[in-house]
C-alpha positions in Angstrom: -5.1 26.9 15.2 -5.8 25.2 18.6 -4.0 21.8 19.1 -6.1 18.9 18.9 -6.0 18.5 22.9 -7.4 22.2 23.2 -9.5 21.8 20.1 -11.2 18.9 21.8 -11.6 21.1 24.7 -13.3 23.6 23.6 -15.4 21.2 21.7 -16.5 20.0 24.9 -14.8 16.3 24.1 -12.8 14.1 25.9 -9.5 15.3 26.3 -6.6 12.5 25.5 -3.3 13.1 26.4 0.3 11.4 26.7 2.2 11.1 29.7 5.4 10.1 30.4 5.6 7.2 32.4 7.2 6.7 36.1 7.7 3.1 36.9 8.1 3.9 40.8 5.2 6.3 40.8 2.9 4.4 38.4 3.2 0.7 38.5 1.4 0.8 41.6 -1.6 2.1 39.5 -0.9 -0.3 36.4 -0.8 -3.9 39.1 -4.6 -2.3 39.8 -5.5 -2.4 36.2 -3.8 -5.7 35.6 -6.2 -7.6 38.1 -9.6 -6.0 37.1 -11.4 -8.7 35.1 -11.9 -6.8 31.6 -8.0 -6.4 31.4 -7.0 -10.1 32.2 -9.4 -11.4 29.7 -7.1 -10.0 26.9 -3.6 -9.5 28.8 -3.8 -12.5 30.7 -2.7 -13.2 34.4 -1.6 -9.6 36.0 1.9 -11.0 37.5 2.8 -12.1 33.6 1.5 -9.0 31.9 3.8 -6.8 35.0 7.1 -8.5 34.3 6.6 -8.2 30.6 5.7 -3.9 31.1 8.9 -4.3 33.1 11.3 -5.5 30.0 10.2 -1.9 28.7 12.3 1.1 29.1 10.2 4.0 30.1 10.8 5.9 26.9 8.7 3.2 25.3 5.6 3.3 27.6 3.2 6.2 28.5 0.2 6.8 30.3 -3.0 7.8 28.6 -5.5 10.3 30.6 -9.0 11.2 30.0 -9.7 14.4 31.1 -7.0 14.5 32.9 -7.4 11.3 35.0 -5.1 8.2 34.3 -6.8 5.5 32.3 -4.7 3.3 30.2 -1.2 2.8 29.1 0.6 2.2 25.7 3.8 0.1 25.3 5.7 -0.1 22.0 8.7 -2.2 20.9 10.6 -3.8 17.6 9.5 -7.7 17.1 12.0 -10.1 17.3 12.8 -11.9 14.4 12.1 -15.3 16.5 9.2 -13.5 17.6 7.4 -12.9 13.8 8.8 -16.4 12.7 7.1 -18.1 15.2 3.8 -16.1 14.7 4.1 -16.5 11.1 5.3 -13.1 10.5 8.7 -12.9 8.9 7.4 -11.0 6.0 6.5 -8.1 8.1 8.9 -4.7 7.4 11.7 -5.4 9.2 11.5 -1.4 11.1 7.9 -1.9 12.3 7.3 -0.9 15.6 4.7 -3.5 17.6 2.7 -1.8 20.0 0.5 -2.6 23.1 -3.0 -0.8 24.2 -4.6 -1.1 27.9 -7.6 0.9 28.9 -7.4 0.1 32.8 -10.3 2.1 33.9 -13.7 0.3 33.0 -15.7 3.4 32.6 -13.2 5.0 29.8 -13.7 2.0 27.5 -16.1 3.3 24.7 -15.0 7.0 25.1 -12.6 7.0 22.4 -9.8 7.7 24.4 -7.7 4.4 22.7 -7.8 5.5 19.2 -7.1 9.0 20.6 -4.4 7.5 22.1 -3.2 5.8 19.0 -3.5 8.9 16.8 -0.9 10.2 19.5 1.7 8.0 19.5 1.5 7.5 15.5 1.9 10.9 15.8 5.2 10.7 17.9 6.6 7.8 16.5 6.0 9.4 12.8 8.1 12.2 13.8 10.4 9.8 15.2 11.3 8.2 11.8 9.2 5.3 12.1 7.3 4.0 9.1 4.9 1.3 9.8 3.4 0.3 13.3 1.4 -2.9 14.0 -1.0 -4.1 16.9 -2.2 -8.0 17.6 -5.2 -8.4 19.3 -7.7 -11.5 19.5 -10.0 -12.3 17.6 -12.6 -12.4 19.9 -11.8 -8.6 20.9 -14.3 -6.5 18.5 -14.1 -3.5 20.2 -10.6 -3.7 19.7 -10.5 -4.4 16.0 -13.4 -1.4 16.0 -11.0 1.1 17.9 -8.0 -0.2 15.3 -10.2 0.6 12.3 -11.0 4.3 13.1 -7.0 4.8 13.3 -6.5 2.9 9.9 -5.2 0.2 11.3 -5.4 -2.3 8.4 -5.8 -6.3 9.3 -2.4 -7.8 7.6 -3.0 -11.7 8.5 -4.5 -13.9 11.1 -2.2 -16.3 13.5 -2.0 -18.5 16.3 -0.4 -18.2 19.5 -0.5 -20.9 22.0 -3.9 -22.3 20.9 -5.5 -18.5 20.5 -6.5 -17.2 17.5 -5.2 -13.5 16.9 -5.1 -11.2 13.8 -2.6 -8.7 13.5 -3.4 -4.7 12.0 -0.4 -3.0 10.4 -0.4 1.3 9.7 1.7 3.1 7.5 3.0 6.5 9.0 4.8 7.7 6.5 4.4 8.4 2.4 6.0 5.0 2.1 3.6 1.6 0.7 2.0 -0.4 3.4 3.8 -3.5 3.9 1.3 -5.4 1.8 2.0 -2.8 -1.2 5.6 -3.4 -0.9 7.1 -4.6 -4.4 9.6 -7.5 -4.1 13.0 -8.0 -5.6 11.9 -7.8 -9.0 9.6 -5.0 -8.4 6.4 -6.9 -8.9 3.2 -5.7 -6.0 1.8 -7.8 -3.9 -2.0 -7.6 -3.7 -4.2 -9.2 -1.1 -7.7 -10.1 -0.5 -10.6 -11.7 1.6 -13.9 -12.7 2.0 -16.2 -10.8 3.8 -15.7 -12.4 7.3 -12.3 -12.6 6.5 -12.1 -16.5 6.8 -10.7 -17.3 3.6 -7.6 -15.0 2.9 -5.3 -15.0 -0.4 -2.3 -13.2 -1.9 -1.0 -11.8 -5.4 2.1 -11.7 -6.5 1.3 -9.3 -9.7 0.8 -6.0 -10.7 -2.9 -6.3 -11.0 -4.7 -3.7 -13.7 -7.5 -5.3 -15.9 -10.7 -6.1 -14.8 -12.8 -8.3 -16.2 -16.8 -7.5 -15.9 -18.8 -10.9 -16.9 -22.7 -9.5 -17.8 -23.8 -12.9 -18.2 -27.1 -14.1 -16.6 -25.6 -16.9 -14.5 -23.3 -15.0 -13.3 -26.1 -11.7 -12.1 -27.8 -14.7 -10.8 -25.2 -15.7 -8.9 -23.9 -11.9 -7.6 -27.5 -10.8 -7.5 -26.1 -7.6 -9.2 -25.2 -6.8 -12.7 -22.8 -9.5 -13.2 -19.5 -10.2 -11.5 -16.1 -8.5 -11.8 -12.9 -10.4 -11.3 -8.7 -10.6 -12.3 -7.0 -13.2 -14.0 -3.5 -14.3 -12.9 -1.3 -17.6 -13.5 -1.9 -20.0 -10.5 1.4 -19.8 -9.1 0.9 -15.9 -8.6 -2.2 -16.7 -5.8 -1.7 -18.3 -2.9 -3.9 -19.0 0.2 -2.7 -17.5 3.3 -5.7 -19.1 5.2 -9.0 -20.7 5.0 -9.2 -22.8 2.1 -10.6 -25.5 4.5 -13.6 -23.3 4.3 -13.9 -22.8 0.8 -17.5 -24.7 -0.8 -18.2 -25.0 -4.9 -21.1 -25.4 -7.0 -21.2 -26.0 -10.2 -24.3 -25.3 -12.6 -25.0 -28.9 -14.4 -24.8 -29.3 -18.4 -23.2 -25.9 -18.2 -19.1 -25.0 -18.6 -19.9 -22.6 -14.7 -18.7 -22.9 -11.8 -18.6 -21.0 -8.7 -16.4 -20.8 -5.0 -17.6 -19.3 -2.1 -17.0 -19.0 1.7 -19.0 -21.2 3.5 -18.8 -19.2 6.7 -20.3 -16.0 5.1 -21.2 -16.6 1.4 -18.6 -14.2 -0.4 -17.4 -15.6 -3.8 -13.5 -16.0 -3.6 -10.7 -17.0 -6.1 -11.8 -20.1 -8.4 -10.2 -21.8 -11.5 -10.3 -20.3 -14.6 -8.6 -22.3 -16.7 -5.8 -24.9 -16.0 -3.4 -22.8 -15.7 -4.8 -19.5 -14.3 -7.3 -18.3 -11.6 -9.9 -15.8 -11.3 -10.4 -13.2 -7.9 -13.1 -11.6 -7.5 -12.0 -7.6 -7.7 -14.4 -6.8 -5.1 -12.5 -9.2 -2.6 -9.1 -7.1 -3.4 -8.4 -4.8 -0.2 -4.9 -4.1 -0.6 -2.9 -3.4 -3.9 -5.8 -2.6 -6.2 -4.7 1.0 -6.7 -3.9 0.4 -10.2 -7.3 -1.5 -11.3 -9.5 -0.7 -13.8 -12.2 -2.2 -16.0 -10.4 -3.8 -19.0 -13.4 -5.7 -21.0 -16.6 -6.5 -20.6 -17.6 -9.5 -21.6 -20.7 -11.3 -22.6 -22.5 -7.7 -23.3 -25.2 -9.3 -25.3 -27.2 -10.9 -22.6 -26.5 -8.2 -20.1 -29.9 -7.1 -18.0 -32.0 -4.3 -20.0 -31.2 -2.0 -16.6 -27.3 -2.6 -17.1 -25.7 0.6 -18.5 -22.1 0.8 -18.9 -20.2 4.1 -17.9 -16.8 3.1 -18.6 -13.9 3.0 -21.0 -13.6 -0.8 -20.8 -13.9 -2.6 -24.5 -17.4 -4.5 -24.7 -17.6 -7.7 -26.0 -20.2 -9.7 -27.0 -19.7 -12.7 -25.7 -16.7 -14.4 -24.0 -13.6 -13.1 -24.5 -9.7 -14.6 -23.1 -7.4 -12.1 -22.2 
């Protein structure tokens, strides 16, 4: 079998490749990048993001080409532990490796040659014993986050560094649980979840595995779908990591309903269920839901004549507390 460099060559793609860097050879190229306008908007002033490439041994920087030509650089290094406390970080594995992307040439943006470049050193630092990897961008940066994505890059939590809004991506490169699957001392998962613009953000500590499917006609009215589906925990097993400020309620008059939503994008998020536990919408799980699956279904008589159910969950009638 080719290697993927070849394979891409003979595809006719854009061959990405690692290089080694030179610090006398190619800083001279990198202070060109650092000045052009599309790099300072998200590295900052070119004298600051030089000195801080220069803290860097050489081992941990390399040049990315396209087609040969040099058009960007990666830079990788272990946090501090000052440095994820004062991001709000600390609970990040303590062996992640934080890395660094710069595309320096403006026409290789949009080419793919930065997740190319990230498959690459994954790749390396995989083989190098590393398990997780993690990348901060702003924000603001889209195209970022979109290049992040395609590698698997994961968003782990949002934070704030000198007045800028950032969200940092985590990757597992190994076999190993992502940080947010991690169990804790007493073995219990960690789940998390969001709404769909990811403004309101939440955690579970549990090991979640019954779902909950409500077929009730406020509730499809509400969903716009065949009901809703959600987990039940104590309250002191969910807590907000962000957004509640932007959390709205309604609730349906003369009725025992009540719904909460994001009021930036409409998504229904984690509510009261009772006094002493919450509901989360399953749908709003994206980490830690390996193990979910539908438990009951509830309130079966006044499903919708078009609602067929498929699985093993038991089917009750009407309401039912698990």
């Amino acid at each position: 079998m080719p290697s993927p460099s070849l394979e891409a060559t003979l595809n006719g793609m854009p061959q990405v490749e690692l290089h080694g860097f030179r610090p006398e050879h190619d800083l001279a190229l990198v202070s060109t990048w650092v000045g052009r306008p599309h790099v300072t908007r998200w590295w900052g002033e070119p004298d600051d993001a030089l000195a801080e490439l220069r803290t860097h041994d050489a081992e941990t920087v390399a040049l990315i080409s396209l087609d040969g030509r040099p058009v960007g650089l990666l830079c990788w290094q272990k946090p501090t532990s000052l440095e994820l406390s004062q991001a709000g970080l600390s609970d990040l594995p303590s062996d992640l490796i934080d890395v660094d992307i710069m595309i320096g040439e403006p026409d290789a943006q949009g080419r793919g040659a930065g997740p190319e470049a990230l498959r690459l050193l994954f790749g390396r630092l995989r083989a190098q014993g590393v398990a997780f990897a993690g990348v901060a961008t702003e924000l603001a940066n889209r195209r970022a986050m979109s290049a992040y994505a395609k590698v698997g890059l994961v968003p782990f939590r949002d934070f704030v560094e000198v007045g800028t809004n950032f969200r940092y991506f985590t990757k597992c490169l190994t076999d190993a649980e992502s940080p947010v699957h991690r169990k804790d001392a007493e073995g219990v998962s960690m789940a998390r979840g969001e709404c769909n613009c990811g403004a309101v953000q939440f955690e579970i500590d549990a090991d979640l595995t019954d779902v909950f499917v409500c077929h009730c006609s406020i509730c499809r009215k509400s969903t716009g779908s065949n009901g809703i589906a959600v987990v039940v925990v104590p309250n002191d097993q969910l807590r907000w990591v962000k957004g509640q400020e932007h959390i709205a309620t309604w609730k349906k008059p003369n009725c025992d309903w009540q719904t909460w939503f994001c009021r930036i994008c409409g998504s229904p998020v984690p509510g009261a269920n009772d006094s002493k536990r919450m509901f989360a919408p399953a749908g709003s799980i994206v980490a830690g839901g390996d193990a979910l699956r539908v438990a009951h279904h509830i309130w079966v008589g006044s499903k919708a004549p078009w609602d067929e159910i498929g699985d093993e969950g038991k089917q009750q009638p009407e309401g039912f507390r698990g």
